[in-house]
KELO-608122 format. One record per residue: residue number from 1; x, y, z of N, C-alpha, C in turn. Coordinates in Angstrom, 3 decimals, decimal comma. Layout:
% KELO-608122
<node><pos>NUM</pos><n_u>X</n_u><n_v>Y</n_v><n_w>Z</n_w><ca_u>X</ca_u><ca_v>Y</ca_v><ca_w>Z</ca_w><c_u>X</c_u><c_v>Y</c_v><c_w>Z</c_w></node>
...
//
This chain:
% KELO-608122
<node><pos>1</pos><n_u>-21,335</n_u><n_v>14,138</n_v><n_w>-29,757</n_w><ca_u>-21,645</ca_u><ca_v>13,241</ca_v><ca_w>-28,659</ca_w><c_u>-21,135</c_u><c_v>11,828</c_v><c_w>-28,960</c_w></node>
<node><pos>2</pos><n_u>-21,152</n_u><n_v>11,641</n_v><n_w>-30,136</n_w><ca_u>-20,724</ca_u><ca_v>10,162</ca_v><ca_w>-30,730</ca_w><c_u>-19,110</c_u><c_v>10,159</c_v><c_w>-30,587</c_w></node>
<node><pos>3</pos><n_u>-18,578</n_u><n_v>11,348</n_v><n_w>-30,977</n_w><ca_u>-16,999</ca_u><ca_v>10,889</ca_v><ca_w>-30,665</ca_w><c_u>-16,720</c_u><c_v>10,850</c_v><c_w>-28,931</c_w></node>
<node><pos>4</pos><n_u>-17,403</n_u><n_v>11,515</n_v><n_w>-28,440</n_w><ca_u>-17,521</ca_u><ca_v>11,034</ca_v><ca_w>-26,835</ca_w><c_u>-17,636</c_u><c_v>9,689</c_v><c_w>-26,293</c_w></node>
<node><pos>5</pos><n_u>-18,444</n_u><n_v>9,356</n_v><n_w>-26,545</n_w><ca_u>-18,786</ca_u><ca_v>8,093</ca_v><ca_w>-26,059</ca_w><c_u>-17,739</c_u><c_v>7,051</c_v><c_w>-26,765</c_w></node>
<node><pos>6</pos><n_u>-17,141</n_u><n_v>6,921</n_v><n_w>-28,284</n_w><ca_u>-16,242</ca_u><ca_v>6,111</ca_v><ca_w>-29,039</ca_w><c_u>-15,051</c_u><c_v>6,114</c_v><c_w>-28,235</c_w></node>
<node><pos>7</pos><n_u>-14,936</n_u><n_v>7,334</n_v><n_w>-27,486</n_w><ca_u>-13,638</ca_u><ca_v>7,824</ca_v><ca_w>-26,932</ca_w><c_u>-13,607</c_u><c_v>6,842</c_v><c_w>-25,335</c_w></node>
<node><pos>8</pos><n_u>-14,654</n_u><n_v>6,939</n_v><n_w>-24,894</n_w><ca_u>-14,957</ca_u><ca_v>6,705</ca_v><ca_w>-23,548</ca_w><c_u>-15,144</c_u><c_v>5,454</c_v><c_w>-23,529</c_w></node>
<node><pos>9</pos><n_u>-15,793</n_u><n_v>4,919</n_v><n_w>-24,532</n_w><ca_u>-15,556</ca_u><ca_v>3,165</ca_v><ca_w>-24,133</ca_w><c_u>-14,493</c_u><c_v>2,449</c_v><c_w>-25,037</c_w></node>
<node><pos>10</pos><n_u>-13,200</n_u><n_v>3,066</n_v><n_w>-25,587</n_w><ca_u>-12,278</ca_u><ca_v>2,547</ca_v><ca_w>-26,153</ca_w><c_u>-11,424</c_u><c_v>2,342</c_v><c_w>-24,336</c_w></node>
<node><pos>11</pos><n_u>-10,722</n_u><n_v>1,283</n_v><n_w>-24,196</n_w><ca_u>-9,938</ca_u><ca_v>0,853</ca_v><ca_w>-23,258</ca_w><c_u>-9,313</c_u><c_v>1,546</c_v><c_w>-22,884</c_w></node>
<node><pos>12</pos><n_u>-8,337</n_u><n_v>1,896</n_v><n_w>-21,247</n_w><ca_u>-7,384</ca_u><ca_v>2,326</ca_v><ca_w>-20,936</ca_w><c_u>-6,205</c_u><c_v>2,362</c_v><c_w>-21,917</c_w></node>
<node><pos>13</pos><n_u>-5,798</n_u><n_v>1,379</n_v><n_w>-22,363</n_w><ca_u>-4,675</ca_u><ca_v>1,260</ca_v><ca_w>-22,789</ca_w><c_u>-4,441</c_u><c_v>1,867</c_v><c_w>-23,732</c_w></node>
<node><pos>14</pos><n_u>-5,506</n_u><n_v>1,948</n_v><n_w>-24,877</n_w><ca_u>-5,509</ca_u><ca_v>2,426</ca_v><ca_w>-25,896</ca_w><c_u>-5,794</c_u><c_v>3,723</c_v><c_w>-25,949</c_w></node>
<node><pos>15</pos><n_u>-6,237</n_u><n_v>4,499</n_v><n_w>-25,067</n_w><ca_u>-5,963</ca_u><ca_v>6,018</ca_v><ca_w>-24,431</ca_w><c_u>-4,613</c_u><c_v>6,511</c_v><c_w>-23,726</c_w></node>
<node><pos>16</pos><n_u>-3,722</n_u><n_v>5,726</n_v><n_w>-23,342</n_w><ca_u>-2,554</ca_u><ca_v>5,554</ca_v><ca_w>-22,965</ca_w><c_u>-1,949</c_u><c_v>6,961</c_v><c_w>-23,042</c_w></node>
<node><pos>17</pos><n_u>-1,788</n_u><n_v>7,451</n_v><n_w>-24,242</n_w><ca_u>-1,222</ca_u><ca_v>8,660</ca_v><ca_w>-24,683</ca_w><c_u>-1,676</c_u><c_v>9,793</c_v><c_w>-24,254</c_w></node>
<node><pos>18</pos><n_u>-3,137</n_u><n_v>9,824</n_v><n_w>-23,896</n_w><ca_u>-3,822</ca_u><ca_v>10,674</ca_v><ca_w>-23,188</ca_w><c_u>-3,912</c_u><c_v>11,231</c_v><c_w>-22,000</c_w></node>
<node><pos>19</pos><n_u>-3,300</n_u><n_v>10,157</n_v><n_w>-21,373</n_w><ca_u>-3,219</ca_u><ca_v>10,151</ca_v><ca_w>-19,465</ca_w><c_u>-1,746</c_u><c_v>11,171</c_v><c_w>-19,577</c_w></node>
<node><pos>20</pos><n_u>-1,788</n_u><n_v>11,759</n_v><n_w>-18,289</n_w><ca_u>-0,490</ca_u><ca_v>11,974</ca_v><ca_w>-18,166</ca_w><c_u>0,538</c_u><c_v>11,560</c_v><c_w>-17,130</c_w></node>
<node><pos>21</pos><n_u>1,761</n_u><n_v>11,328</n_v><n_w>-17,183</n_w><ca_u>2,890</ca_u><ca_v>10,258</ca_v><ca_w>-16,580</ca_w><c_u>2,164</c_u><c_v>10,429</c_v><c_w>-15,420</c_w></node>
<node><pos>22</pos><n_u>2,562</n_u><n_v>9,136</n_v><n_w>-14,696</n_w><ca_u>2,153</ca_u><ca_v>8,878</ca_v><ca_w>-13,355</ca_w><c_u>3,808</c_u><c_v>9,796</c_v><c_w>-12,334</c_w></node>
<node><pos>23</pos><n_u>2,798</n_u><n_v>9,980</n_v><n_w>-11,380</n_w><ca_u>3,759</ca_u><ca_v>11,447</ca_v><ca_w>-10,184</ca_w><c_u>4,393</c_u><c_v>10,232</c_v><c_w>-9,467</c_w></node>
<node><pos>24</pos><n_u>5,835</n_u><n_v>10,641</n_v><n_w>-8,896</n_w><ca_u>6,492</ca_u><ca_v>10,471</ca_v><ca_w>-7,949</ca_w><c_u>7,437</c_u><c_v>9,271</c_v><c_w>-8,168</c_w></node>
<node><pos>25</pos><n_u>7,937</n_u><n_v>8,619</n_v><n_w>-7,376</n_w><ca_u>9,118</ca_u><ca_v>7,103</ca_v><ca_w>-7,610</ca_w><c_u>8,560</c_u><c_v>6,075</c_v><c_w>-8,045</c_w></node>
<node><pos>26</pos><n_u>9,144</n_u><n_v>5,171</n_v><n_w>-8,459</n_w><ca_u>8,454</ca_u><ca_v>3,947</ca_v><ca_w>-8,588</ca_w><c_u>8,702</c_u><c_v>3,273</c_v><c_w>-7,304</c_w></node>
<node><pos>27</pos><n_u>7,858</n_u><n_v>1,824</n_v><n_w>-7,109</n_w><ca_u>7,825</ca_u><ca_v>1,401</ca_v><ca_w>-5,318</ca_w><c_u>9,395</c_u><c_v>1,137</c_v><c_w>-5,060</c_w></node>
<node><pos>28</pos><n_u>10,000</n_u><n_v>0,907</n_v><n_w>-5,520</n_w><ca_u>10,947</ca_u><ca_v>-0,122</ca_v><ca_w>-5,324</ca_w><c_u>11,809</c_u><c_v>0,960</c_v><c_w>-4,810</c_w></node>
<node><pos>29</pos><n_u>11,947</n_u><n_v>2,119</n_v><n_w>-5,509</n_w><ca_u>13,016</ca_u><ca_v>3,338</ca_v><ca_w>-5,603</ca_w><c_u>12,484</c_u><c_v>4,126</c_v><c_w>-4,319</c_w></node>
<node><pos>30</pos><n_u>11,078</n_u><n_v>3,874</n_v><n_w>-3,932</n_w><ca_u>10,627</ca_u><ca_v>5,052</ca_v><ca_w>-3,011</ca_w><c_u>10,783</c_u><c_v>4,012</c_v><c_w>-1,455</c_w></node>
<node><pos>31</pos><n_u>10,497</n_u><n_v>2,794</n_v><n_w>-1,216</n_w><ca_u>11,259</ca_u><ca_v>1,886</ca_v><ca_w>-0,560</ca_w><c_u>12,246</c_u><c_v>1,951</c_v><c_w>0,030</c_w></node>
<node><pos>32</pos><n_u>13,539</n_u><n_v>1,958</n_v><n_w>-0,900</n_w><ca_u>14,203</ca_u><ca_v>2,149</ca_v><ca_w>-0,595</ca_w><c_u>15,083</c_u><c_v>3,603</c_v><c_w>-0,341</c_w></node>
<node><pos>33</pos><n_u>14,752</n_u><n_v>4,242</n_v><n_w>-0,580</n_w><ca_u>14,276</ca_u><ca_v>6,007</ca_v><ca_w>0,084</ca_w><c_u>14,161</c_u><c_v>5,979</c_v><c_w>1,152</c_w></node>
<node><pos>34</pos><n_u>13,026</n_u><n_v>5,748</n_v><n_w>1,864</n_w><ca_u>12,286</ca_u><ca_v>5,796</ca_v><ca_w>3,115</ca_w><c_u>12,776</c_u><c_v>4,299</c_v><c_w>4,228</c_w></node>
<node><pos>35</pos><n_u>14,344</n_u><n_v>3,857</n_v><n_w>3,246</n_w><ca_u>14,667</ca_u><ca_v>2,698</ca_v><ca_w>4,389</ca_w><c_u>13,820</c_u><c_v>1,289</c_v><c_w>4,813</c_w></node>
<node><pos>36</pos><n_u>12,530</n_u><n_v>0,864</n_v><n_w>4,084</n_w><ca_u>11,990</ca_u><ca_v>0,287</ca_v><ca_w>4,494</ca_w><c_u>12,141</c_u><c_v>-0,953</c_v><c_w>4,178</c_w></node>
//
């Protein structure tokens, strides 16, 4: 339970590796995709 919680209130960032890649274009690329 203790490595739970160590885990859970260590920061986003520093979990970083954990997340997985963010889906789809970045704005700029999907923007200009869709002409806008």
């Amino acid at each position: 339970m203790a490595r739970v919680l160590a885990m859970w209130a260590r920061p986003r960032n520093r979990k970083a590796d954990l997340y997985p890649p963010p889906l789809g274009p970045e704005r700029a690329e999907m923007l200009m995709a869709l002409n806008l």
